[in-house]
N, C-alpha and C positions, 0 to 999 in steps of 0.2 A: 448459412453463415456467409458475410459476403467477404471478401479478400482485395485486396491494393499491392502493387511492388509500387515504392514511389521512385524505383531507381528506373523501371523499361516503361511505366505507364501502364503495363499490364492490369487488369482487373475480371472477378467475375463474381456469383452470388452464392457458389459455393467451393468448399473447399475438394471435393471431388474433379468439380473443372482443374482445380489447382491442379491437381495429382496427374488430371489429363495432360497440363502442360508441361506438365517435369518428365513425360514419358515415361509413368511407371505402366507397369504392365496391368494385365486383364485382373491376372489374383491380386494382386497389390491394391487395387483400385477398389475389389469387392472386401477385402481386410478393412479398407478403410474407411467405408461405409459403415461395416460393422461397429467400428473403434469411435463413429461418430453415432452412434443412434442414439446416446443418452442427452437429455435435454439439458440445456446450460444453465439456461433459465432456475428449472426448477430448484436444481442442483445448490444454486445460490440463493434461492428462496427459501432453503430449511436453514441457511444461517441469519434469515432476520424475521424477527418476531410483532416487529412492530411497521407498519405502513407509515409515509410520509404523513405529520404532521405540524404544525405551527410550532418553531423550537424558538427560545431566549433563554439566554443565560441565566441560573438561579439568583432570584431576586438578593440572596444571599453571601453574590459573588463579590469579592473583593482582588484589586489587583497586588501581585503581590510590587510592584513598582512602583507601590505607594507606603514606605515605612510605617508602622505600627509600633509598637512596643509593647501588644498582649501575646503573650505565650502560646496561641495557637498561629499568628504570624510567622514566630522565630520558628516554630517547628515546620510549617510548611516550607518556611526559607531555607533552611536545614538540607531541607528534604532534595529540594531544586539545586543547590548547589551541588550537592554532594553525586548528584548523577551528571556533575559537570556543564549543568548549565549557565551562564558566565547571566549578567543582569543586561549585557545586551538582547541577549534571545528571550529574558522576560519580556522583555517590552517588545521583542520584534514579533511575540508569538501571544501576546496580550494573557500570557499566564497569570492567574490568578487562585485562589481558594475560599473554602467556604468553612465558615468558623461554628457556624449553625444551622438549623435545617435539612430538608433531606439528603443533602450532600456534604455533611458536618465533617471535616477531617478529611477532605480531599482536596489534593492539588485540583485545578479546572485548567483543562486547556484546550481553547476554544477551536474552530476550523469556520473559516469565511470562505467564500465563492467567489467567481471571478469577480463579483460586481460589489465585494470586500461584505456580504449579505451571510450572517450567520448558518451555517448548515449542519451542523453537529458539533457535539463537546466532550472530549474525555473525562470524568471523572476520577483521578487515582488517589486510595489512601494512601496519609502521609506517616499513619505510624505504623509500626511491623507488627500489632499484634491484632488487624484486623484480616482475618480471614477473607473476606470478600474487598480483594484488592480492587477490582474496580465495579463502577456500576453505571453503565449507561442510559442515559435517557432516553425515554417513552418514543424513538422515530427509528425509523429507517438506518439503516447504515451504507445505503447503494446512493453513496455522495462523495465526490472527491476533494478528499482531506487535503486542509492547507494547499488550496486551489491559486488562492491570491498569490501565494509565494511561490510558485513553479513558474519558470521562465519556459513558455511552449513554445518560445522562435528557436531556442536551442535545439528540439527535432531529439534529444534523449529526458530519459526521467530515469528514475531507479526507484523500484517499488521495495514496502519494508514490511513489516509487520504491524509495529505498534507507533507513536507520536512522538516516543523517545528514541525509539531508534532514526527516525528522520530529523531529527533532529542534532543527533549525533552526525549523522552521513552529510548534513548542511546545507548541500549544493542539489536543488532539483528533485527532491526525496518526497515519495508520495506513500504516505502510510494505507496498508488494505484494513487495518481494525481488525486483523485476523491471515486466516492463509489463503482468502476466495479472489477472485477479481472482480469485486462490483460493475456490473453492466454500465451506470452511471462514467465510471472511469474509462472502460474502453469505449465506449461513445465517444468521450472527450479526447481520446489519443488519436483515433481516427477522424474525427475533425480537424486536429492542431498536427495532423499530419506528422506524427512521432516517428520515427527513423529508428532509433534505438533504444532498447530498454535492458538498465540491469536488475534480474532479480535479487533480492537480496533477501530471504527469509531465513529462521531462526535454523540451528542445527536439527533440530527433530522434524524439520519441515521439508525435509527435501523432496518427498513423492509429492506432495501437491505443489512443490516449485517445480518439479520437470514438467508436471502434466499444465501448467500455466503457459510455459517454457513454449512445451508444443504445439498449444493454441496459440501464441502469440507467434511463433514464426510461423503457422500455417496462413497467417494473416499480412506476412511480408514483411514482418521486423526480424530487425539485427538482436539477438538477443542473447543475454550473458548471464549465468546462473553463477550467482558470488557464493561461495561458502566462506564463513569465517571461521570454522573448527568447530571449537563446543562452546565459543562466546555469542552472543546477540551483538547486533550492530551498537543498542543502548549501552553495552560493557565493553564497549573497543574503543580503543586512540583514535584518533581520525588519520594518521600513517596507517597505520595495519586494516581501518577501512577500506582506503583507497587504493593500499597496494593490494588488496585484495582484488580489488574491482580492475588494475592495469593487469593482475595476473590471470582473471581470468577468460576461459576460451569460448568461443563462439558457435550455436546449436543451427544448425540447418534440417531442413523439412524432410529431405532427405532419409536424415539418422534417424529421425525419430520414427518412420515407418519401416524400416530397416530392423529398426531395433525392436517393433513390434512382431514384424513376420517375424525374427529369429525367435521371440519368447513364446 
């Protein structure tokens, strides 16, 4: 795994050199060999079932930014509002739904690429008595959502879980589809040269937000694990997001091998 500080210039190909340069000792060093032998890769390849292929929006798709006046419109509209989405962010996030076909009754919200080129879509039911709340399409999911809308000169992003919580958060918010880091996105941060990142995942999620936490500062970022209690970023005011994010403290490479040798 290869490693960047963009603050000294330092760099190397794995995070063992890292370890070498922070002066931990001979045990410390052979712990954290250990603590890296599982594959990342793989790791993240039991959360996707489908391989990259040719994606478009279902033929089916309607915006909702385009009034209607049949009964499966007002309910998707319903639906979007009442999670506080205002009808600017319809149209900034090309929201739409689908009235018939294999995504009959689901809000659709799309995700473009830097080059604004389709690369995945959420589909979520809009009414509460469908059990299979969402259902994704036939691809991959190791693609960085709502790519167009991240401003990467700014050097931070904040990762969420789902397309409603980034949505909520506003500013810089890059949904995982889940609690993994797609390969696809950390390529993209170490390109665009990201400086700081805050985590931001659900209250049940916090083991796989600290062990994110650790790889990502073993990698040379500033990183900050937000907790919001027992709300989702998608069920919070944007005050108590953000003061969330000014309150919380900052993880170094350090603690986290620290806090491995103790346990």
């Amino acid at each position: 795994m290869k490693w960047q500080c963009w603050h000294c210039s330092e760099r190397g190909k794995s995070l063992v050199t890292l370890a070498r340069k922070l002066d931990l000792t001979r045990e410390q060093i052979t712990e954290l060999k250990t603590l890296l032998s599982a594959d990342d890769a793989k790791k993240y390849a039991q959360h996707n079932e489908y391989t990259s292929t040719e994606l478009a929006l279902p033929s089916e798709f309607s915006p909702l930014w385009k009034p209607l006046t049949t009964l499966s419109y007002r309910h998707a509209l319903a639906y979007i509002l009442k999670r506080g989405i205002s009808v600017p962010e319809i149209i900034r996030y090309n929201i739409g739904y689908c009235a018939m076909g294999p995504y009959a009754g689901r809000i659709i919200v799309p995700s473009y690429n830097e080059q604004n080129v389709l690369n995945y879509f959420v589909a979520r039911s809009y009414y509460g008595n469908n059990s299979l709340k969402y259902k994704n399409p036939p691809v991959s999911k190791d693609v960085v959502v709502f790519d167009q809308l991240v401003n990467w000169e700014m050097g931070s992003v904040i990762l969420c879980e789902g397309v409603f919580d980034a949505m909520a958060i506003k500013w810089n918010a890059i949904p995982l589809l889940g609690k993994h880091l797609p390969p696809a996105l950390l390529t993209k941060m170490i390109e665009k040269h990201t400086q700081s990142v805050a985590i931001m995942l659900d209250a049940d999620a916090q083991g796989p937000a600290t062990k994110l936490a650790e790889k990502l500062v073993g990698l040379g970022l500033d990183v900050h694990n937000v907790v919001l209690g027992s709300k989702d970023a998608g069920d919070s005011l944007l005050p108590e997001i953000w003061g969330a994010i000014s309150n919380s403290s900052t993880h170094s490479f350090k603690d986290f091998i620290t806090q491995k040798l103790e346990n």
